[in-house]
C-alpha positions in Angstrom: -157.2 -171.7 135.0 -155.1 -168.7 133.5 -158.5 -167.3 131.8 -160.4 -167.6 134.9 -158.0 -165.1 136.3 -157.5 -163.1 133.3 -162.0 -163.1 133.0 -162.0 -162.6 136.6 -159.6 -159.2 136.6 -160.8 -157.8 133.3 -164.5 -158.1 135.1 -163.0 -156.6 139.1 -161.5 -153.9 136.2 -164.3 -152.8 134.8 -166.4 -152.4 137.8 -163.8 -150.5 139.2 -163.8 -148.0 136.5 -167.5 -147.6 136.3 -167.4 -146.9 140.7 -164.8 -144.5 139.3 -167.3 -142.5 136.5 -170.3 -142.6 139.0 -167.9 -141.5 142.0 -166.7 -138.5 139.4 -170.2 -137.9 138.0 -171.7 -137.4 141.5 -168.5 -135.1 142.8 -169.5 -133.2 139.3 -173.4 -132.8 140.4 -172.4 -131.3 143.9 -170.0 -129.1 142.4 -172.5 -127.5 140.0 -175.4 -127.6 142.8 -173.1 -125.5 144.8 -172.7 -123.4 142.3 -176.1 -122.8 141.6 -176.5 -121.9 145.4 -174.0 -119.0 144.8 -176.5 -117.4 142.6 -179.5 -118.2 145.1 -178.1 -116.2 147.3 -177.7 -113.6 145.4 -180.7 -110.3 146.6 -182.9 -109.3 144.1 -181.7 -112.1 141.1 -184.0 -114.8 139.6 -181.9 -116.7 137.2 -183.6 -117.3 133.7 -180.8 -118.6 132.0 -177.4 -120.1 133.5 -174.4 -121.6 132.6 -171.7 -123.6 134.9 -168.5 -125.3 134.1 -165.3 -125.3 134.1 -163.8 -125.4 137.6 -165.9 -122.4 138.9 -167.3 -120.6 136.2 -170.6 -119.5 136.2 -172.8 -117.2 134.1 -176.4 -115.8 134.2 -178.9 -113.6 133.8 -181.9 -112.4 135.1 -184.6 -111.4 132.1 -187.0 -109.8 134.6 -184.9 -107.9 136.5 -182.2 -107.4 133.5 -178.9 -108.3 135.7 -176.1 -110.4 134.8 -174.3 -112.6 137.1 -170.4 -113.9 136.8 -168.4 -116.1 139.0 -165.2 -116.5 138.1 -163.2 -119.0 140.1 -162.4 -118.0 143.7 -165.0 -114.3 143.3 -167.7 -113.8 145.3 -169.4 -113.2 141.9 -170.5 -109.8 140.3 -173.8 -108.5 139.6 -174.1 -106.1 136.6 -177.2 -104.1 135.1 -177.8 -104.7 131.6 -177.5 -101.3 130.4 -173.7 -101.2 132.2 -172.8 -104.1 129.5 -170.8 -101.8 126.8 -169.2 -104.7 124.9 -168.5 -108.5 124.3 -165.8 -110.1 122.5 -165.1 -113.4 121.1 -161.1 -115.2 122.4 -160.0 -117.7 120.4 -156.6 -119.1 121.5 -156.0 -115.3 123.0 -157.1 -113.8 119.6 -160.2 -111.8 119.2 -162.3 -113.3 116.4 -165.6 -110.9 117.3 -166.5 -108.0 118.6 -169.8 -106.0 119.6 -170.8 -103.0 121.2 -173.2 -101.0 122.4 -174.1 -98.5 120.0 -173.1 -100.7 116.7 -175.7 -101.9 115.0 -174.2 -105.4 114.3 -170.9 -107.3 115.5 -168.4 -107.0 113.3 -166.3 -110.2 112.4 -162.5 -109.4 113.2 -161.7 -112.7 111.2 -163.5 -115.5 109.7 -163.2 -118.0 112.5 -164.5 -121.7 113.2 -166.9 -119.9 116.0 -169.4 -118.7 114.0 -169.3 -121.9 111.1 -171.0 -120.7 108.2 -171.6 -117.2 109.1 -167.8 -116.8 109.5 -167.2 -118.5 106.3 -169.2 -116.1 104.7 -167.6 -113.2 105.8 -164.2 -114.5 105.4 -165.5 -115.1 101.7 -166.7 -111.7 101.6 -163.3 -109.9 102.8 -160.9 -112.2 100.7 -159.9 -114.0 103.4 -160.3 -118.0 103.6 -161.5 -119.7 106.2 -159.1 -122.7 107.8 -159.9 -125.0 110.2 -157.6 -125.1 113.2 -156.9 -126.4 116.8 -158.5 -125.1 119.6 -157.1 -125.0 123.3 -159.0 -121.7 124.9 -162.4 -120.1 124.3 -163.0 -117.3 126.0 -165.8 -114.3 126.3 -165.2 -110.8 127.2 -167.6 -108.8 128.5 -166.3 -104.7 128.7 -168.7 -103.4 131.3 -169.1 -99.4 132.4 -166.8 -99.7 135.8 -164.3 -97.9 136.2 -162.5 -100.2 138.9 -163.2 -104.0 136.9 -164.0 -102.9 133.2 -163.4 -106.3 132.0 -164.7 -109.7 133.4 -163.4 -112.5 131.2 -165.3 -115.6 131.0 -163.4 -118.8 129.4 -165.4 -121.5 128.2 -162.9 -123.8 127.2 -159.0 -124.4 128.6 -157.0 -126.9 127.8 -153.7 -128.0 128.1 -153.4 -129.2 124.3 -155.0 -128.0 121.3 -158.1 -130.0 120.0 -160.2 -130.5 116.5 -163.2 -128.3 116.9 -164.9 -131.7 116.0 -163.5 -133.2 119.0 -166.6 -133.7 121.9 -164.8 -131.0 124.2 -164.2 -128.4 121.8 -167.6 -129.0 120.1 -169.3 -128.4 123.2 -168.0 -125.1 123.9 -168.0 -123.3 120.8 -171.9 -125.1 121.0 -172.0 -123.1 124.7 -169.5 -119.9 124.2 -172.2 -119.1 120.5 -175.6 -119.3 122.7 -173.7 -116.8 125.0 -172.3 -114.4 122.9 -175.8 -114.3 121.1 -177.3 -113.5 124.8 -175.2 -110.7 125.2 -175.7 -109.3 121.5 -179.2 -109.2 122.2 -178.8 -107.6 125.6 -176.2 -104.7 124.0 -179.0 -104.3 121.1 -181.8 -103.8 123.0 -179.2 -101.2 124.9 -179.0 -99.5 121.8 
């Protein structure tokens, strides 16, 4: 009788748990539909590319009209013309690991850095300086814009409370999403060149 009960709450604990994932899952789709209506209603952008997480972090742009869109938590959001994008830099952990701008004709690598995987290690090689993997609790990119009011919009892709392997699913992720990003906006400040 004692495993009937035991059967009986490992079974009412598992379904439970999976109401629990769908309930969260669902509360996540609404959250980034919402989102997406933020940039809908922004005049004169079509999105071609977007990226949402975080609490309330969005990014996109619009290839057509060449604007970039950020929401940042509680903003209304910011539209920006591509040719006001002057620079974009790479936070690791509050540390700047890259750096581009608008008139270089390539990034330059402030540090070999678990960001940019082999390309890092290569030019960590190249500089003397090895390459060590590390823990990861924030990633964040910085975009340096032409406004003299908000010259900086920082955009994190990852924040955590703890630091994680970069092998680890959440960190993986983001350096997967925070790379794709950074290209975008390499490509934007070279055809600004």
């Amino acid at each position: 009788m004692t495993y009937v009960f035991i059967i009986v709450g490992i079974v009412l604990f598992v379904l439970a748990a999976s109401n629990l994932i769908k309930d969260s899952d669902a509360k996540e789709k609404r959250r980034k539909d919402w989102l997406r209506g933020k940039i809908d209603k922004v005049d004169g952008f079509n999105p071609s590319k977007t990226f949402i997480d975080t609490p309330n972090t969005v990014v996109s742009i619009d290839k057509e009209n060449k604007k970039i869109f950020v929401k940042i938590d509680s903003s209304k959001g910011k539209v920006i013309n591509y040719k006001k994008l002057i620079g974009c830099e790479l936070l690791e952990d509050g540390e700047k690991v890259y750096s581009r701008s608008a008139g270089s004709t390539a990034g330059r690598v402030i540090a070999g850095s678990l960001i940019l995987g082999p390309v890092g290690a290569i030019v960590g090689a190249a500089t003397g300086k090895s390459v060590e993997k590390k823990k990861i609790k924030s990633l964040k990119l910085r975009l340096l814009v032409n406004d003299e009011i908000n010259p900086i919009i920082t955009i994190p892709f990852l924040e955590l409370d703890s630091a994680h392997k970069p092998e680890g699913i959440l960190v993986k992720d983001s350096l997967k999403s925070i790379t794709e990003w950074k290209s975008v906006f390499d490509v934007i400040l070279s055809n600004n060149d």
